[in-house]
N, C-alpha and C positions, 0 to 999 in steps of 0.2 A: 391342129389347124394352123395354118400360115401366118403371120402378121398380116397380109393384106389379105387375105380373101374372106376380109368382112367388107371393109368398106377402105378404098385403095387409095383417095384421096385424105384421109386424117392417119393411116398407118404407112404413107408413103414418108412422113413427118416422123415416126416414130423408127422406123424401119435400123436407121443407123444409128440412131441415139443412144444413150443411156437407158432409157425405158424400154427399150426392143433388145438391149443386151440382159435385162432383167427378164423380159419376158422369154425371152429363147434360153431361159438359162445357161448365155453364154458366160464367159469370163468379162466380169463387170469390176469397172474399178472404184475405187473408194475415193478415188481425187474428182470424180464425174459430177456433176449435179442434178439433182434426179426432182426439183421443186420448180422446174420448169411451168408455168401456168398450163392448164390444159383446158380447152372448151369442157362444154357440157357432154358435145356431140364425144371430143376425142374421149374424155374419162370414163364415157358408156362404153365405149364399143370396147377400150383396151381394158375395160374391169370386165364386160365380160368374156374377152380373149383371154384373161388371167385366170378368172376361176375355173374355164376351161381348163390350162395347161397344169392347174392346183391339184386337178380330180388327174388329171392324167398320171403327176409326179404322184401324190397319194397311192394310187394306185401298182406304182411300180416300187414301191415305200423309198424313195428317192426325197432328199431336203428339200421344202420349199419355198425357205426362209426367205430369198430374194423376192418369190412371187409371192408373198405372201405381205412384205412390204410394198410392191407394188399396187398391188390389190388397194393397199390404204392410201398408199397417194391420189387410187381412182375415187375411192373416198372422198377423199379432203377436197378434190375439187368440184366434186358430184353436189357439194352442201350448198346451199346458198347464202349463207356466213359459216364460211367452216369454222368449225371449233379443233381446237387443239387437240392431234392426236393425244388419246391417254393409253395409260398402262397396259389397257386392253389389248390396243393393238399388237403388244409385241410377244413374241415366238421364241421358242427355247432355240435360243443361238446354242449351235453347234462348235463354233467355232468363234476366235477374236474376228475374225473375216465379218461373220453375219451379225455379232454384237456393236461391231464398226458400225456396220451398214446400217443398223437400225437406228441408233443415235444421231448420224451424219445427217440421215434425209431425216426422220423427225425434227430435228434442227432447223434445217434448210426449207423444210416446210412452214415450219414457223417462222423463220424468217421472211420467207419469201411473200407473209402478210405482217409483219413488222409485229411479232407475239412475244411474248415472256413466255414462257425462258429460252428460247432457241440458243441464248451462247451456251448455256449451261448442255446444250444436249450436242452442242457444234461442239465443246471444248470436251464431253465424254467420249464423242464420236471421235475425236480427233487422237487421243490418247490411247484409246482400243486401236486405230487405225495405223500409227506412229511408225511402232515395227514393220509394219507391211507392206507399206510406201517405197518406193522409187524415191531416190534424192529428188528429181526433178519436182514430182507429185507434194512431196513432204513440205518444200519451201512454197509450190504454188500454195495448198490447203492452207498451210500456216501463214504466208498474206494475204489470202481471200478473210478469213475468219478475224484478222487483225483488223481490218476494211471494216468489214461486218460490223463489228465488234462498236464500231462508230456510231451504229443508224439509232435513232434514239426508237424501244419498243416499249408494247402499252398492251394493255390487256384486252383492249379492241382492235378488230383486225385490219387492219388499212387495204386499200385497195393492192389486187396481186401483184409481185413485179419481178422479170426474170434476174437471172445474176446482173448481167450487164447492167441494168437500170440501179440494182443494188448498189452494185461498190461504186458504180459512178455517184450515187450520190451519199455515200458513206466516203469517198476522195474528197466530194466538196465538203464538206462536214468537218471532215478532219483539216485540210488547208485553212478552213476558216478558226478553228480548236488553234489552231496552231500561229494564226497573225493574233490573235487575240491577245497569246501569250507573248507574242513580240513586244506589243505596245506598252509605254513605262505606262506605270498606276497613277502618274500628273504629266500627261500629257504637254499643259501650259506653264510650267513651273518658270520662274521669272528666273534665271539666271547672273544678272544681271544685277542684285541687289536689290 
């Protein structure tokens, strides 16, 4: 079945993304972000355009790893406080490629509701993914996750928020971490005798 010939207005969103390279099992990359928030509406119709294309790769005994973490990102945002992907979710990676991929977005998932432990699964994901990277890719991931790495998380989930809103306010975080450290420890010291 097509990406849009469920419903053309939430798969016209998906169509070029991340998540429509997942879904089409095309060549998907590890520098991508796949924790994009998604409505209620989009995580319906693309879990079940997923489990469709699942039975299909099953059946041609074809890997489904990518859509099979897809599937869970429709998950996570289907929940109404999502809980943190567990163990459950993941799938005998074939390859470093799909072991990448399963750690990056579980990560990224968790991040993208400010959770414990997302560095820990962003910094596995990142390690699996290392070799595989593009230079370009390798320095982007490795200052996204530097960024990241800033936002303060908690074991209740904050409101969803995409990348952009992420590092933008993991940059203010950090600028702030960083005049803090500028200022002396006596500010008013009399110099003066």
């Amino acid at each position: 079945m097509e990406i849009g010939s469920i419903n053309q207005p939430v798969t016209e969103r998906l169509r070029q993304g991340p998540l429509g390279r997942l879904l089409s099992c095309a060549s998907y990359s590890l520098a991508d972000w796949y924790a994009t928030p998604l409505s209620t509406t989009e995580a319906g119709t693309l879990q079940s355009l997923t489990q469709q294309a699942i039975q299909r790769r099953l059946r041609g005994g074809e890997s489904c790893v990518p859509l099979q973490v897809l599937l869970q990102i429709c998950r996570f945002w289907l929940q109404a406080l999502p809980e943190p992907p567990g163990e459950s979710w993941r799938y005998p990676a074939r390859s470093e490629r799909e072991a990448a991929l399963q750690e990056l977005v579980h990560g990224q998932l968790l991040v993208s509701r400010k959770l414990r432990p997302a560095l820990f699964h962003l910094s596995l994901g990142f390690r699996h993914a290392a070799p595989l990277l593009e230079t370009a890719d390798y320095f982007r991931l490795l200052r996204e996750h530097e960024l990241l790495a800033c936002l303060p998380l908690s074991g209740e989930p904050a409101a969803a928020q995409d990348l952009t809103a992420l590092l933008n306010e993991a940059a203010v975080i950090r600028r702030l971490q960083r005049s803090d450290r500028r200022q002396p420890a006596w500010p008013h010291l009399d110099t003066l005798g």
